[in-house]
C-alpha positions as CSV (number, residue, x, y, z in Angstrom):
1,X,70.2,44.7,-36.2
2,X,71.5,48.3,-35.9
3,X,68.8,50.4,-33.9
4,X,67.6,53.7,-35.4
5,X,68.0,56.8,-33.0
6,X,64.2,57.7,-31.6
7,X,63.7,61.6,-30.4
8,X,62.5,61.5,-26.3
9,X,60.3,64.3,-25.3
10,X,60.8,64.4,-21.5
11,X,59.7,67.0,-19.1
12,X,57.7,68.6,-16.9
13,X,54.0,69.1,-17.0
14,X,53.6,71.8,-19.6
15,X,56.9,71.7,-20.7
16,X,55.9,71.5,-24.6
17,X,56.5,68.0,-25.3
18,X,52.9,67.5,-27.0
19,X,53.3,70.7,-28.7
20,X,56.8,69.8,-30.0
21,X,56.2,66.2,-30.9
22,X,52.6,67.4,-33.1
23,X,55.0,70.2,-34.6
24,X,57.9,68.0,-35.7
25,X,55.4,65.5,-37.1
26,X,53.1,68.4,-39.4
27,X,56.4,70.4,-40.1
28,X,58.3,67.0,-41.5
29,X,55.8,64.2,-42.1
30,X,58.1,62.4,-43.9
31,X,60.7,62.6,-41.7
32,X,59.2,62.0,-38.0
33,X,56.1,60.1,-36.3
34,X,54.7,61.0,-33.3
35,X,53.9,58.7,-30.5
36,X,52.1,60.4,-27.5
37,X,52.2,59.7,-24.2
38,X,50.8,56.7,-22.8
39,X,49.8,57.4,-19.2
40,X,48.1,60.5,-20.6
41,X,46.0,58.7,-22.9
42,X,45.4,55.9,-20.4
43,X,44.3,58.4,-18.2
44,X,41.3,59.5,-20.6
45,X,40.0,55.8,-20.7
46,X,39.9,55.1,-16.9
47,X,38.7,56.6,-13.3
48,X,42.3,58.0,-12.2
49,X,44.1,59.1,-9.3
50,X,47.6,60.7,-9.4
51,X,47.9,60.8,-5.9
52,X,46.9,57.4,-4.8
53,X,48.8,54.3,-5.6
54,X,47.6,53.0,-9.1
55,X,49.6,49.8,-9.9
56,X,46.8,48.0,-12.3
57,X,47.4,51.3,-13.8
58,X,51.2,51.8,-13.7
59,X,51.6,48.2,-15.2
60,X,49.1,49.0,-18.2
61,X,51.7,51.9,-18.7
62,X,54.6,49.5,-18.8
63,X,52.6,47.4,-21.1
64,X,51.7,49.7,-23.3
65,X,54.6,51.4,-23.6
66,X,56.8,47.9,-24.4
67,X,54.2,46.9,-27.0
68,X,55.1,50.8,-28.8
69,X,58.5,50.3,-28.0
70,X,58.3,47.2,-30.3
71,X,56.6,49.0,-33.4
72,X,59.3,52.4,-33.4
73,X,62.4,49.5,-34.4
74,X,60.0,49.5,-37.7
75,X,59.0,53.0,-38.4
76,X,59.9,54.1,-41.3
77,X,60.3,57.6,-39.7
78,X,62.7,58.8,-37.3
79,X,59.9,58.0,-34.3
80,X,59.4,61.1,-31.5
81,X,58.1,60.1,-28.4
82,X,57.1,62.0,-25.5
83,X,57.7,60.2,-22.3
84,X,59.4,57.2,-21.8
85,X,60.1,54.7,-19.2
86,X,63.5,56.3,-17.9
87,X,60.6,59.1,-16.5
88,X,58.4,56.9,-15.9
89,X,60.3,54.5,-13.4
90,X,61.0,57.5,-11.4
91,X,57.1,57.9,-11.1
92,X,56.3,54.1,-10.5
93,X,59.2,54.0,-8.1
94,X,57.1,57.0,-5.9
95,X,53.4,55.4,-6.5
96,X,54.0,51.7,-6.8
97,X,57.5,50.7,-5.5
98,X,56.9,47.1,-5.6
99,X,56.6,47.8,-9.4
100,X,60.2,49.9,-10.1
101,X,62.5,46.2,-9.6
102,X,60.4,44.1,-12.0
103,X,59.7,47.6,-14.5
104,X,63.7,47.9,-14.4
105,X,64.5,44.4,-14.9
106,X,62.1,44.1,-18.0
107,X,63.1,47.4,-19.3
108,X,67.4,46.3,-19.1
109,X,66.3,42.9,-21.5
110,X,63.8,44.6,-24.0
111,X,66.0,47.9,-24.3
112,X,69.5,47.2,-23.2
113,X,69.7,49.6,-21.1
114,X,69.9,51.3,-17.7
């Protein structure tokens, strides 16, 4: 199966990624969907610490963001999505760096990449 290109919004803290990926979506509707990121949203639902090692947290991350990475193959739209794991492994490689080897190695088989 040929995979359809998917937009990455991936930055610094108050880059404009959110803004970017909500004005794509409203300008073109029918052209782009917006996926959010994860650990920000995850980071609503739970007690959370940026500073302190968090991997219960960093693996519901990975989780979270596999499961999504399974649904944008059938988007209709050309799927936008801010964050992804290439940024991510960075960041669980600094909080939770038993995590980065097995994150990599499930990342290379589900995406064929890295």
């Amino acid at each position: 199966m040929e995979r359809k290109p998917i937009l990455i919004l991936n930055g610094i803290h108050g880059a404009g990624k959110t803004t970017h990926g909500r004005m794509l979506k409203s300008l073109r509707p029918g052209e782009f969907s917006y996926f959010p990121e994860i650990g920000g949203q995850l980071r609503s639902e739970v007690d959370y610490n940026m500073l302190k090692s968090g991997v219960a947290f960093d693996m519901e991350v990975m989780r979270r963001e596999l499961d999504r990475d399974r649904d944008l193959q059938t988007c209709l739209n050309m799927p936008v999505v801010e964050t992804w794991h290439v940024g991510n492994l960075a960041y669980i490689l600094e909080r939770s760096p038993t995590l980065a080897q097995p994150a990599k190695e499930t990342l290379e088989k589900q995406l064929e990449i890295i």
